[in-house]
C-alpha positions, 0 to 999 in steps of 0.5 A, a space after each residue: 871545510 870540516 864543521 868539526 874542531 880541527 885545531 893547530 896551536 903554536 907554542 914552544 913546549 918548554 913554555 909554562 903559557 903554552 902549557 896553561 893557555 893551549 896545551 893543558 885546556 885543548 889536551 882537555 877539550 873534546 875536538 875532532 883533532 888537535 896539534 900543538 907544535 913550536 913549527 906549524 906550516 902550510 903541510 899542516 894546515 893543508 893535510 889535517 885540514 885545520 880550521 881553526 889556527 890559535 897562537 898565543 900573542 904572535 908565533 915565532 915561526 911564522 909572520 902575521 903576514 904570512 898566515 894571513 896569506 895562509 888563512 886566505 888560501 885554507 880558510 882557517 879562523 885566527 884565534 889569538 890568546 893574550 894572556 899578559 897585558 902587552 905594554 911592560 912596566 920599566 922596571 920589568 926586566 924585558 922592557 927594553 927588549 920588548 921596546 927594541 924589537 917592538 913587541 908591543 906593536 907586533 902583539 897589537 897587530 895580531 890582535 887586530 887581524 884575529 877573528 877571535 881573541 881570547 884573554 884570561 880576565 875583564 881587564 884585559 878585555 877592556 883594553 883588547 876591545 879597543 883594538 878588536 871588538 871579537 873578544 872573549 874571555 876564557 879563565 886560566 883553569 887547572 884540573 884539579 885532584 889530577 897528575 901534578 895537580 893533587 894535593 899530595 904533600 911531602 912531610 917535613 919539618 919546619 914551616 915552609 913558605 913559598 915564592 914560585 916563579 920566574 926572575 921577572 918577580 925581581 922588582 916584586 920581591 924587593 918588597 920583601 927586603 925589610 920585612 925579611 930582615 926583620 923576620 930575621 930577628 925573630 928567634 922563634 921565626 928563624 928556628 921554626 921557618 924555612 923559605 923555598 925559592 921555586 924556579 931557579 935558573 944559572 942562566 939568570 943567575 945574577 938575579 937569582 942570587 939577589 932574589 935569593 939574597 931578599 928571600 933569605 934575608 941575606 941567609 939569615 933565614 933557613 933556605 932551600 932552592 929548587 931550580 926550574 922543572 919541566 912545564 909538565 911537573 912544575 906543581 912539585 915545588 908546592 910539595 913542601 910549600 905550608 904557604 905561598 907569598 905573592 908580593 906584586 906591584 901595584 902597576 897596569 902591568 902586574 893589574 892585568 895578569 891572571 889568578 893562577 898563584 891563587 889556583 895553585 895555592 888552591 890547588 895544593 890546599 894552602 894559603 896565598 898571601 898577596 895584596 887585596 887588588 887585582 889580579 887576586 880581586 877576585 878571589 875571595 879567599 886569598 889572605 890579604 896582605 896589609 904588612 908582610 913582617 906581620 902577615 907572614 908571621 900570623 899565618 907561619 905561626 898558626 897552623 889553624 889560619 893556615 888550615 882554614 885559608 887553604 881549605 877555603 882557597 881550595 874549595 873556591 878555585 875547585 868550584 870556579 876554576 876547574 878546567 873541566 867546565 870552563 872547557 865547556 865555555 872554550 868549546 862553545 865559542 870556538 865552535 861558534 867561530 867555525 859554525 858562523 863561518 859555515 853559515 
């Protein structure tokens, strides 16, 4: 088997994981050859030779069982990236889903038949660890001032603030509902604000509609909806964004995610405002949320603290996330697999 970085990674090309955990950093990383695909097989693995085989939490199109019969006839090393915490809060929109077909239990088992598993932050770890004790962690990272990632902004009139994401953030932006009716009796708020909805979807357009409902403060506020883009072009809902809102529960779930809103904030070279715990922690530069009528409002009417947190988030994500370097860090532990194997 080569001793060179012969990768095959599964994931589904439309998924915004694939793109940030396998197709984003291993399109970035120097290796000897690399496919990402949504339908590995045998064929692949036999003719470009891979030695290491990654998936993200489980593949859908193959069995565990059926690639570790694979990794015993070819030799690959497993490599499993886990980049949510696998047990969902009740209130999450795919908890019964998950317990149904028990999710979980088939996460777990990935996780302790990997040779290596990968996770974006020290929390998870922690619970990794006690399943499998071969675990690294490899920051969520963004090459930032490149392709969808410049901080290149579409002029417009009114103060923008942002809400990006999918409609598992329903229970998160409930916590808007009160402070947004109240923004809503603000005069000056109303004449000088404009709240954009990123990641609309008319198959979930129940939710859709409520989550806008909460944002808008039932209309009451000028709105604009942006449906879903393309993994690849994404980072355009931030072209108008002057501030991003990211009200997450406080619950184990939501603790173990990454950083990333905080990245592409930074990116963009605007504010985030969210809560001062995990996932953003760690992120010094986040605004910190202690009153969301009052935050909101501080930040939407000052151009200067908007000025200066998102210069000071776009420096530190630049400095400590920049895809570039922690591919060095990717690198060298995939490397290390391969080579221990050899040895």
């Amino acid at each position: 088997m080569s001793n060179q970085l012969r990768i095959l990674a599964s994931g589904s090309r439309h998924s915004g994981v694939t793109y940030h955990r396998l197709a984003l950093p291993l399109s970035t990383m120097r290796k000897d050859y690399c496919m990402i695909t949504d339908s590995p097989s045998e064929e692949i693995i036999r003719d470009k030779q891979i030695n290491v085989f990654i998936i993200n939490r489980f593949c859908e199109a193959l069995s565990l069982i059926e690639i570790l019969q694979l990794k015993k006839k070819y030799g690959f090393k497993l490599v499993v990236d886990i980049d949510d915490y696998w047990e969902l809060f009740t209130k999450h929109l795919s908890y019964d889903n998950y317990a149904k077909n028990r999710v979980p239990h088939i996460i777990k088992s990935n996780i302790k038949h990997a040779d290596l598993v990968t996770c974006t932050n020290t929390r998870l770890w922690a619970e990794i660890i006690k399943i499998n004790k071969n675990c690294e962690i490899i920051p969520n990272a963004l090459p930032f001032d490149k392709d969808q990632f410049t901080d290149v902004k579409i002029p417009h009139d009114k103060i923008t603030i942002v809400h990006t994401g999918s409609i598992t953030h329903y229970p998160d932006i409930q916590q808007l509902k009160n402070p947004m009716l109240e923004l809503a009796k603000s005069k000056s708020f109303v004449d000088s604000c404009r709240m954009l909805l990123c990641g609309w979807n008319e198959f979930n357009k129940w939710h859709w509609e409520r989550m806008g409902n909460i944002f808008t403060a039932n209309e009451k506020l000028e709105y604009k909806i942006l449906e879903s883009l393309p993994v690849d072009l994404y980072m355009n809902f931030y072209a108008e964004a002057d501030m991003l809102v990211t009200p997450l529960l406080d619950n184990k779930f939501n603790r173990m995610k990454s950083n990333l809103k905080a990245l592409e904030a930074g990116a963009k070279r605007i504010p985030i405002l969210t809560y001062d715990r995990d996932p953003y922690a760690d992120i010094p530069t986040i605004f910190k949320v202690e009153n969301w009528e009052r935050d909101i409002k501080r930040m939407a009417f000052s151009k200067q603290m908007r000025d200066d947190y998102g210069q000071a988030n776009g420096e530190y994500v630049r400095e400590h996330y920049d895809i570039f370097k922690i591919n060095e860090l990717r690198y060298a532990i995939y490397n290390k697999l391969i080579s221990d194997a050899s040895n």
